[in-house]
Steps between C-alpha positions, in 0.01 A plus 500: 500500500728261675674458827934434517627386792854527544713294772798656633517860538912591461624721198396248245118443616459875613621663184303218308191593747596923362501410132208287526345774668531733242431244187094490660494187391320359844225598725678396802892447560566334825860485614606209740798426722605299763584870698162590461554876605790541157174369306273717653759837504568424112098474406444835697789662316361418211089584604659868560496535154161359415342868373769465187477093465279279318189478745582166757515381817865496640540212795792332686517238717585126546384189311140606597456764246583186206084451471416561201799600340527455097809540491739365744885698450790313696747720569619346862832429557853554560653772233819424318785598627852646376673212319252223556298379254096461466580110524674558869168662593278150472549304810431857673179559320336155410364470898323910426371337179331219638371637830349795229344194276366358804301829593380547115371180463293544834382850410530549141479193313377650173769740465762541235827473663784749375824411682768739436767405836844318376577280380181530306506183297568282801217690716288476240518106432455539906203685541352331238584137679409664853197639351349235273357768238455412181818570302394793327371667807882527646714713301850667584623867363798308353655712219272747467763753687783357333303581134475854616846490590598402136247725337696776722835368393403480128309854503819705653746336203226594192333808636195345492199510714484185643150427554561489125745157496399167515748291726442227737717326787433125535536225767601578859497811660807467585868429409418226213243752333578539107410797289279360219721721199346312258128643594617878544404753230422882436242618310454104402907492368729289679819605699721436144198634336508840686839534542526505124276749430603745795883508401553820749836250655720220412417304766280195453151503685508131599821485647484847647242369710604134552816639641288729749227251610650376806555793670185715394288204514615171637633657812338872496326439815872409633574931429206607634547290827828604540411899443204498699392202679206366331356464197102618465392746273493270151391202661206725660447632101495134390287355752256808422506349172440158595221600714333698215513180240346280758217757648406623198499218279726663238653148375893691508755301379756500783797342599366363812593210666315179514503125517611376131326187361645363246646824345832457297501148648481660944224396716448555872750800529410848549661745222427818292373470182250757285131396655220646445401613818090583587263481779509133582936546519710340244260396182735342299903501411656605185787281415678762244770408242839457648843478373696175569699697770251632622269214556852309680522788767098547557562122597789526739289821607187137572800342661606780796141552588390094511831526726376747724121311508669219622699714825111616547350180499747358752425781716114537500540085582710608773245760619212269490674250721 
């Protein structure tokens, strides 16, 4: 059994920390924050339960309770709000991220490092620079929400169960993100494919959902913040799934984010693509097929994010002075 340490105990880490909780998938699931008592209240609300949970050790704290920690989950930071995008959010959370990095590398420098705070690409290319890891060993949850989003969107327009579709989201998590259409299928037929054999409307799968992307995936969070504030049930669901590929070796296929080297011609930027994701963090990349259009917007995707490394460089330099 392992240990995951989470930083930052607000809606995202503590509904992360509940889902965790309930997977069983540690020994010991330490919740940290700055306000040491909201980490320790959240940990105790969640020990209550311990007679119905997976047998662990619930703890909260600050950066102390990092030793040993498997799994590091970096949730700090400030949350989106109505009408700004995740992009607004990085000069607000790049000084959480590397004070965090600082604090992992002191007290768990074997860790994997799952950061899941926006804008996740940029963070991610920043903890990993902050940090030092290896590559692999620094991951992002990239467009493994937006996926399920998709999956969602596709399921309620065929009737069909959508752990049963295949469908990706590629490249930032985030307003440049492209739907991968030519990689989706059901019951190993593609959109055209399906939508051919179903014939129960006129309309055409492909554009049906083309037309709806934006608003039930591009900018779905944008809904959600606007009803209710915050956004932190999936993202708990997909971490939870993160968190099981990597402590249980299961070598998933997931559209985390990572640095790219050399895939479809990218290096040195941080972007979802299918990896195969095990104990040790990202194994390996799978550069899929791509149509033309496709491959044009996953690089414009490279381009937003490389702009958004540089802002984060600047700053960190600007910090360290």
């Amino acid at each position: 059994m392992a240990k995951i340490a989470i930083i930052g105990a607000g809606q995202v880490g503590a509904t992360c920390a509940f889902a965790l909780a309930q997977a069983g998938l540690a020994e010991e699931l330490a919740l940290i924050d700055v306000k040491t008592d909201k980490a320790r209240g959240e940990a105790l609300d969640i020990a209550h339960a311990a007679p119905l949970l997976p047998a662990a050790r619930f703890v909260g704290g600050g950066y102390e309770m990092l030793g040993g920690a498997d799994l590091v989950v970096m949730t700090a930071g400030a949350n989106q709000r109505p009408g700004e995008t995740r992009r607004d959010l990085l000069s607000r959370n790049l000084a959480v991220t590397r004070a965090a990095a600082e604090e992992i590398i002191r007290r768990a420098p074997e860790a994997v490092v799952l950061v899941v705070a926006n804008p996740v690409d940029a963070l991610t290319s920043a903890a990993l620079a902050c940090t030092g890891f290896p590559p692999q060993r620094v991951l992002g949850s990239g467009t493994v929400l937006d996926s399920l989003r998709m999956r969602y969107m596709l399921s309620l327009h065929t009737g069909v169960d959508a752990a049963s579709i295949h469908a990706i989201v590629l490249g930032e998590h985030g307003d440049s993100e492209l739907p991968a259409w030519s990689a989706m299928s059901i019951a190993g037929m593609t959109l055209e494919e399906y939508c051919d054999h179903c014939g129960v409307c006129d309309a055409r799968l492909p554009e049906v959902m083309r037309a709806a992307f934006d608003e039930n995936v591009r900018h779905a969070a944008d809904r959600v913040i606007a009803w209710k504030g915050a956004t932190f049930y999936a993202i708990a669901v997909a971490v939870c799934r993160i968190a099981r590929a990597v402590l249980r070796d299961e070598r998933s296929i997931l559209t985390v984010s990572s640095r790219l080297s050399g895939e479809y011609g990218l290096e040195g930027v941080c972007l979802s693509l299918p990896c195969v994701v095990g104990r040790a963090g990202v194994l390996r990349r799978i550069p899929i097929k791509l149509a033309p259009d496709e491959l044009a917007a996953l690089r414009a995707s490279a381009d937003a994010v490389a702009s958004m490394d540089a802002r984060a460089a600047e700053q960190v330099e600007r910090m360290r002075r």
